[in-house]
KOLPAKOL-644443 format. One line per field, with one value per atom (N, C-alpha, C): residue in one letter; chain; atom name; x negated, y, z negated. Coordinates in steps of 0.1 Angstrom, whole numbers, padded with zeros to 4 digits. Last residue first. Layout:
<atoms>
residu = [A,...]
chaine = [A,...]
atome = [CA,...]
px = [X,...]
py = [Y,...]
pz = [Z,...]
</atoms>
This chain:
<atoms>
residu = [X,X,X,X,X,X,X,X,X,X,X,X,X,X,X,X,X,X,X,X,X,X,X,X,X,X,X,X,X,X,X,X,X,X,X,X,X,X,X,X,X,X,X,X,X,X,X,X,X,X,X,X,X,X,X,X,X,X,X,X,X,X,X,X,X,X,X,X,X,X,X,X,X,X,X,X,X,X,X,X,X,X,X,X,X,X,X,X,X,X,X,X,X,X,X,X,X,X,X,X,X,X,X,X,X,X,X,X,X,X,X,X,X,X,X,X,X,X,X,X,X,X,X,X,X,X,X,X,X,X,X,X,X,X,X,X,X,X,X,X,X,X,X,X,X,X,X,X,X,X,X,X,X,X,X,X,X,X,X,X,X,X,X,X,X,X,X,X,X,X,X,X,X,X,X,X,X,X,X,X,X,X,X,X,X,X,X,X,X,X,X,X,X,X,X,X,X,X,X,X,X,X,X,X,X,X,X,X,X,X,X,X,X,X,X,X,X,X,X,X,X,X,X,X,X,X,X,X,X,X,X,X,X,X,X,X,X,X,X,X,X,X,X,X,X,X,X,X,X,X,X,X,X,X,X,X,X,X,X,X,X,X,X,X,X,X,X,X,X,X,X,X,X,X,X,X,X,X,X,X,X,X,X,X,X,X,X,X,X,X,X,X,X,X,X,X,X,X,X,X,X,X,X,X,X,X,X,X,X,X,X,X,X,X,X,X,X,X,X,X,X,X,X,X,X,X,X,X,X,X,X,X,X,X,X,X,X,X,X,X,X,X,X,X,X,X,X,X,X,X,X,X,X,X,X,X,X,X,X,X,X,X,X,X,X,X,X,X,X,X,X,X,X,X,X,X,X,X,X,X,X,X,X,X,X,X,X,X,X,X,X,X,X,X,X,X,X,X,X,X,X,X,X,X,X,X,X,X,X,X,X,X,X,X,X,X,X,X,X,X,X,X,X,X,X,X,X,X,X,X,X,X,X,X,X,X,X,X]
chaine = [A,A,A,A,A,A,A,A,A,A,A,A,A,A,A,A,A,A,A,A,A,A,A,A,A,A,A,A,A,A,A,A,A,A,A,A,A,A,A,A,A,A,A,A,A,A,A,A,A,A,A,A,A,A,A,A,A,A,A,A,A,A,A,A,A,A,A,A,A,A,A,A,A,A,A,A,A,A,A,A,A,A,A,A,A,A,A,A,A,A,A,A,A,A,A,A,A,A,A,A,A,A,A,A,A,A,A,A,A,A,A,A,A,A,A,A,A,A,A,A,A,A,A,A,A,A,A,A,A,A,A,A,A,A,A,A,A,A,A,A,A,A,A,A,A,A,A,A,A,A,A,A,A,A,A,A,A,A,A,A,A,A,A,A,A,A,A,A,A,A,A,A,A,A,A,A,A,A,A,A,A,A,A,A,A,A,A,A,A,A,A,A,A,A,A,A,A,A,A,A,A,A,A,A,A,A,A,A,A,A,A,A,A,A,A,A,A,A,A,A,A,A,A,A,A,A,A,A,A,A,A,A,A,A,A,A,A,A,A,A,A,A,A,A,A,A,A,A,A,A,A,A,A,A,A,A,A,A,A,A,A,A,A,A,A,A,A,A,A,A,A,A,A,A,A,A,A,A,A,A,A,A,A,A,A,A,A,A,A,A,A,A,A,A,A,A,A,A,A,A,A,A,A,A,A,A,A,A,A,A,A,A,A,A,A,A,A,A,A,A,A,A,A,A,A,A,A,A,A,A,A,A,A,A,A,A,A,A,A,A,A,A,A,A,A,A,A,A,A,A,A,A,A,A,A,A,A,A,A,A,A,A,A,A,A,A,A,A,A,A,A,A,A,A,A,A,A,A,A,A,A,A,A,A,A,A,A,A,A,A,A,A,A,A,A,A,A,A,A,A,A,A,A,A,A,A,A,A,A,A,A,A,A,A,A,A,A,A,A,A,A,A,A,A,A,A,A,A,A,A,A,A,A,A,A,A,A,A]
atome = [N,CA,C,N,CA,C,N,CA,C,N,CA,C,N,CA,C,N,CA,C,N,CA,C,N,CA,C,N,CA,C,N,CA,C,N,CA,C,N,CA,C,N,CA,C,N,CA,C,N,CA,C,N,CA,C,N,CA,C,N,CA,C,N,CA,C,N,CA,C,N,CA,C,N,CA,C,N,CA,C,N,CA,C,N,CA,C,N,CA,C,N,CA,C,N,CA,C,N,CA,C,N,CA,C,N,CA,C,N,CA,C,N,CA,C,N,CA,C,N,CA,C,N,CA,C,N,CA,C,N,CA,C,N,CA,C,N,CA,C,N,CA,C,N,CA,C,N,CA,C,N,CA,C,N,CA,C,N,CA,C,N,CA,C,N,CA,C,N,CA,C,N,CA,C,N,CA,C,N,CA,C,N,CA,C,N,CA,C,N,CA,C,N,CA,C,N,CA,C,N,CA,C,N,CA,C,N,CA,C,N,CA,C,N,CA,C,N,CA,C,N,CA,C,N,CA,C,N,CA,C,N,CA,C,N,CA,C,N,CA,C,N,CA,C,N,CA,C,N,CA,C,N,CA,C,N,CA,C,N,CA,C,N,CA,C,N,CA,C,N,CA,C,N,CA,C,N,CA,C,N,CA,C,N,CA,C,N,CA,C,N,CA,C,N,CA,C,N,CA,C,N,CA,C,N,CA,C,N,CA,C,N,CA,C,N,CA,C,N,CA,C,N,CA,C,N,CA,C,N,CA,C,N,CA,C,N,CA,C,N,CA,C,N,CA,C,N,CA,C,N,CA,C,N,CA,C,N,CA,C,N,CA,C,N,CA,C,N,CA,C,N,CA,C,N,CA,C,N,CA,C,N,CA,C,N,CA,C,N,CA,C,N,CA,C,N,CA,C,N,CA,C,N,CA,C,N,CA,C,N,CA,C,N,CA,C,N,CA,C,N,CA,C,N,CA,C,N,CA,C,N,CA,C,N,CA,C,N,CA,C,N,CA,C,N,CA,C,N,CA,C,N,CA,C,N,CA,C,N,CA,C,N,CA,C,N,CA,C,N,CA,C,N,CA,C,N,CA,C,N,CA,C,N,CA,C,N,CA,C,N,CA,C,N,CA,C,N,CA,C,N,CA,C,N,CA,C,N,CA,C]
px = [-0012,-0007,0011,-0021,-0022,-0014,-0028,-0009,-0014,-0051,-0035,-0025,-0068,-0065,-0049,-0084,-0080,-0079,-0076,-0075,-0070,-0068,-0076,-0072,-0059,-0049,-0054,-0075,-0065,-0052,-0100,-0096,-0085,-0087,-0093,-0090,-0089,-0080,-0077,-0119,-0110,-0096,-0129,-0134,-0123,-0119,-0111,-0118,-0100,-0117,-0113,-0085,-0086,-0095,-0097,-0091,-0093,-0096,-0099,-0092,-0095,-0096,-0098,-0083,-0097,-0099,-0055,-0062,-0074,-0038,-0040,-0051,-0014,-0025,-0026,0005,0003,-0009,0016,-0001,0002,0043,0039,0024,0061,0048,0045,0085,0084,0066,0118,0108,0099,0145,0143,0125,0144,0151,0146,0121,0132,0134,0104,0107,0118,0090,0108,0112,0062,0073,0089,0057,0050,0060,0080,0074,0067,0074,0083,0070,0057,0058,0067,0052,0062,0062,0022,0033,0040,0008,0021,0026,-0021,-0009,0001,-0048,-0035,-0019,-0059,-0064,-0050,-0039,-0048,-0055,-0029,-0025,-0039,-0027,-0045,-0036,-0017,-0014,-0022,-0019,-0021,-0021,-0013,-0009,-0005,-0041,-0026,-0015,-0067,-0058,-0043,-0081,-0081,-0073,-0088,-0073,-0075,-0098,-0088,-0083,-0120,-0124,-0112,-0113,-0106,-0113,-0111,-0099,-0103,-0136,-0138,-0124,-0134,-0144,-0147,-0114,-0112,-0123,-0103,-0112,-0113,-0068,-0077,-0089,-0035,-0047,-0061,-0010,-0024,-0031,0021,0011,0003,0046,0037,0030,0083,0065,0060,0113,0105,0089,0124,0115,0113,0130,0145,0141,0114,0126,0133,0082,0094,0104,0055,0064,0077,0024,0035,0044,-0009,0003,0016,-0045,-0028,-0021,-0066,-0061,-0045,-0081,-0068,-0066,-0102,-0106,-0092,-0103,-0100,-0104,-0095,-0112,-0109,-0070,-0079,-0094,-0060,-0058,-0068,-0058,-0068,-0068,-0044,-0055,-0064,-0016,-0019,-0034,-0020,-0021,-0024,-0013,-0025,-0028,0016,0005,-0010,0028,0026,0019,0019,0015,0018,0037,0025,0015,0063,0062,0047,0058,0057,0056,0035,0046,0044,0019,0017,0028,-0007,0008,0005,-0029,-0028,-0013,-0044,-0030,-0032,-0068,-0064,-0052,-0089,-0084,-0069,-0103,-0110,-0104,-0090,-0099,-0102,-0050,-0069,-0076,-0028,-0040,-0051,-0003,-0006,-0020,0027,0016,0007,0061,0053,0037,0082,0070,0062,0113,0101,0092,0131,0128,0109,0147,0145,0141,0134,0143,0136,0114,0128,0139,0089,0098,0109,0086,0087,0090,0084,0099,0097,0069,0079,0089,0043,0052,0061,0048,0049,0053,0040,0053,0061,0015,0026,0042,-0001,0003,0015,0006,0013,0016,-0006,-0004,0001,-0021,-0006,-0010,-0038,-0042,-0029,-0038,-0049,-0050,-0017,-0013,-0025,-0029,-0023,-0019,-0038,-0050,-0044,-0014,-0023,-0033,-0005,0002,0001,-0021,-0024,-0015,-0019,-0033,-0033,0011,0005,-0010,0006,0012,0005,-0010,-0017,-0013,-0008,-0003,-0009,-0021,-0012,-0018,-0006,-0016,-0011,-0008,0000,-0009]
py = [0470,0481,0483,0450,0463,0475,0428,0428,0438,0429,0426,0431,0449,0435,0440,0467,0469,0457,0457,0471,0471,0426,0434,0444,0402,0408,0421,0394,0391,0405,0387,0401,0403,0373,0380,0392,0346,0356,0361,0345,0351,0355,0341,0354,0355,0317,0324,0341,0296,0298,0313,0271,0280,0290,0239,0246,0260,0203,0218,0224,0178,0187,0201,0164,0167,0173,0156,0148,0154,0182,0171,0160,0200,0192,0182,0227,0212,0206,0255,0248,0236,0255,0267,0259,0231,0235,0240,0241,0234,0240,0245,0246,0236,0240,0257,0257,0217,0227,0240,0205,0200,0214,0192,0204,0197,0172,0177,0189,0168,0170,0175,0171,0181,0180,0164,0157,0173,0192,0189,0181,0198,0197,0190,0221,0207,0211,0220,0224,0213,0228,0219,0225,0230,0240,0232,0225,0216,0221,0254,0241,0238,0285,0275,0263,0303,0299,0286,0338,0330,0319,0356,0349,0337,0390,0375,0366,0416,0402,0394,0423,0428,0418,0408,0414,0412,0397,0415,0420,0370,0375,0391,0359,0364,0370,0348,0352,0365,0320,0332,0344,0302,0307,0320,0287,0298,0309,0260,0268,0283,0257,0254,0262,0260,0258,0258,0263,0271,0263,0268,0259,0261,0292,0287,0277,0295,0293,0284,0320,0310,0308,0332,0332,0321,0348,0340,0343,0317,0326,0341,0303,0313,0318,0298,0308,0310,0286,0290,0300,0269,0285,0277,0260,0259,0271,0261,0268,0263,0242,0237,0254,0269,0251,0255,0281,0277,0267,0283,0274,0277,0290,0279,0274,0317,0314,0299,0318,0318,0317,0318,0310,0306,0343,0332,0322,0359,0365,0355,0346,0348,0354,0348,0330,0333,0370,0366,0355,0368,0380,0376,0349,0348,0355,0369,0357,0350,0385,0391,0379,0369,0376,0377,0359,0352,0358,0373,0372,0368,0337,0354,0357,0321,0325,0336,0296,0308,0314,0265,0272,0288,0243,0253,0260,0218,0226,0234,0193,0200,0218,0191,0181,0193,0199,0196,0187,0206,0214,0209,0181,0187,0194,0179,0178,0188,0167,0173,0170,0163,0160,0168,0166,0178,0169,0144,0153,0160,0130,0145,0154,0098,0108,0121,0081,0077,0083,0088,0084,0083,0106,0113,0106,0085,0096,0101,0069,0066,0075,0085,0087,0084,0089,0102,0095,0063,0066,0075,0062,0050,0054,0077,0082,0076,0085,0071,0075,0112,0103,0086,0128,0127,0115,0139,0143,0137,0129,0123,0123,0131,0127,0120,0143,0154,0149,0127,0137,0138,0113,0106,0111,0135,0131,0124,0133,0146,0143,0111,0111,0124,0112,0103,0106,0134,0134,0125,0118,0130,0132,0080,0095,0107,0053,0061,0077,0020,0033,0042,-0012,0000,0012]
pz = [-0062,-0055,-0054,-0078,-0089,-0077,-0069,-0075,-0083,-0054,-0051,-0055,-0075,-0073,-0065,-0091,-0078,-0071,-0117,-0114,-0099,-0115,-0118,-0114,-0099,-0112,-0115,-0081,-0081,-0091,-0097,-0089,-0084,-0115,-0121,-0116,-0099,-0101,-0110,-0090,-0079,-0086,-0114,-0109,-0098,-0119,-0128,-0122,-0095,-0101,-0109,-0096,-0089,-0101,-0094,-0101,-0095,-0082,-0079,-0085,-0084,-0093,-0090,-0061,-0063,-0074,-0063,-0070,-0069,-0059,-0051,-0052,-0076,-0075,-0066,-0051,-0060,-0063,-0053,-0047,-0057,-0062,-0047,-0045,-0076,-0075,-0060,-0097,-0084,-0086,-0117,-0117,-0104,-0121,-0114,-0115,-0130,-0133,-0131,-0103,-0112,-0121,-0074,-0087,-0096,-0054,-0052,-0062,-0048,-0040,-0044,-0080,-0069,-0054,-0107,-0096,-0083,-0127,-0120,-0110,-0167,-0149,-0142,-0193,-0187,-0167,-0208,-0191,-0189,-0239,-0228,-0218,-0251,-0247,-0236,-0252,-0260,-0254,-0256,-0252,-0258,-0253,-0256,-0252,-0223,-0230,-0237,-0213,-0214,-0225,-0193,-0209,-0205,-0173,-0177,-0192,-0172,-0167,-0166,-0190,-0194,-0185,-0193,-0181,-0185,-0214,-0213,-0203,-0210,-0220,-0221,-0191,-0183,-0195,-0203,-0195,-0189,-0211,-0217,-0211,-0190,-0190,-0198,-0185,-0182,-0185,-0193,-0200,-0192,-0178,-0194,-0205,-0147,-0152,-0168,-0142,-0141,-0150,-0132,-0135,-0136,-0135,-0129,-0139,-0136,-0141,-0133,-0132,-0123,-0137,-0138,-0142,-0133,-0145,-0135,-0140,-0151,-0161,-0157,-0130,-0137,-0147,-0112,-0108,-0115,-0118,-0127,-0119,-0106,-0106,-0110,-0106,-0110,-0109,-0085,-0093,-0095,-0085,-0089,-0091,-0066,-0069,-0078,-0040,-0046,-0054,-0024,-0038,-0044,0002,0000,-0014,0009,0006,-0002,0017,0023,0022,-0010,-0005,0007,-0023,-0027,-0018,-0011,-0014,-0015,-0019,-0002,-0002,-0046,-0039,-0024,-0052,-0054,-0046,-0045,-0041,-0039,-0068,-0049,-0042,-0085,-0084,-0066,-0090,-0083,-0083,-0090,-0077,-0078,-0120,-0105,-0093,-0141,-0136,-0119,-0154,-0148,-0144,-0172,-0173,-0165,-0175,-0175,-0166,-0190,-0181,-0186,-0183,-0190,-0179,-0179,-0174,-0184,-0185,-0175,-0175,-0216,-0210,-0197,-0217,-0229,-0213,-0217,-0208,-0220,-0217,-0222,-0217,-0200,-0200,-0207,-0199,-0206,-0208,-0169,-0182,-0191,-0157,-0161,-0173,-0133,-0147,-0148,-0119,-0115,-0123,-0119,-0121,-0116,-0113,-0111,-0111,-0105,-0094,-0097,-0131,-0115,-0104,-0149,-0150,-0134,-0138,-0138,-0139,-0146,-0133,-0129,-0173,-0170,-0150,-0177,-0183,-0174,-0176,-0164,-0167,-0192,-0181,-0173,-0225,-0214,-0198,-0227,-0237,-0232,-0203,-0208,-0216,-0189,-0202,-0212,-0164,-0171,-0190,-0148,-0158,-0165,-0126,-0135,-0146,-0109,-0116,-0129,-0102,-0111,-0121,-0086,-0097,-0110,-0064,-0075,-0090,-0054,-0058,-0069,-0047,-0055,-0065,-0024,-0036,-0050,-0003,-0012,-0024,-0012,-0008,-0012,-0009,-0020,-0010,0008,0013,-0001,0000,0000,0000]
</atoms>
């Protein structure tokens, strides 16, 4: 059986989960949100979502985008972001630099689930979207400052 881009990011993502076999079973069987917790490579940073689509069209093209989740009824995005470099970002008014341990409940990457969906899904390489790109992103003369 061939496994899927999906698949491969779904596996990444359930590294930090307590019963990974658990967390995919809920993603194939149901339409439900897991709870994953940010310890080990990578850290969640919170932003409002419009200037977050802003940033993604800035980052995307220098190809180190990695995982965003978006919320349409928060509305907020949260970035994935390297672990040893997150707090880097807690001076950009913005942004919410959440702890080690800090819970994202996640929606299967193909389909979302209550108002929640992934705009850049993990796709098992670990790429994390790199905390100087969105930095400038957010920063004074970043994207989402015009």
């Amino acid at each position: 059986m061939a496994v899927i881009r999906g698949e491969i990011g779904r596996q990444w993502l359930t590294h930090t989960v307590a019963n990974p076999q658990q967390a995919l079973r809920i993603w194939a069987l149901d339409d439900q949100l897991v709870p994953v917790p940010s310890s080990g490579a990578w850290r969640v940073v919170a932003a409002p979502l419009y200037p977050s689509i802003d940033a993604m069209c800035a980052i995307r093209p220098t190809g180190a985008l990695g995982p965003v989740l978006a919320s349409v009824r928060e509305p907020l995005a949260w970035w994935l972001v390297p672990a040893d470099e997150a707090d880097d970002l807690a001076d950009l008014r913005q942004l919410t630099v959440h702890p080690r341990g800090w819970v994202l409940d996640c929606p299967h990457e193909g389909i979302g689930s209550e108002g929640r969906l992934w705009l850049e899904p993990p796709d098992g390489s670990g790429r994390l979207t790199p905390v100087a790109q969105l930095g400038a992103a957010f920063g004074p003369a970043g994207v989402t400052a015009r």
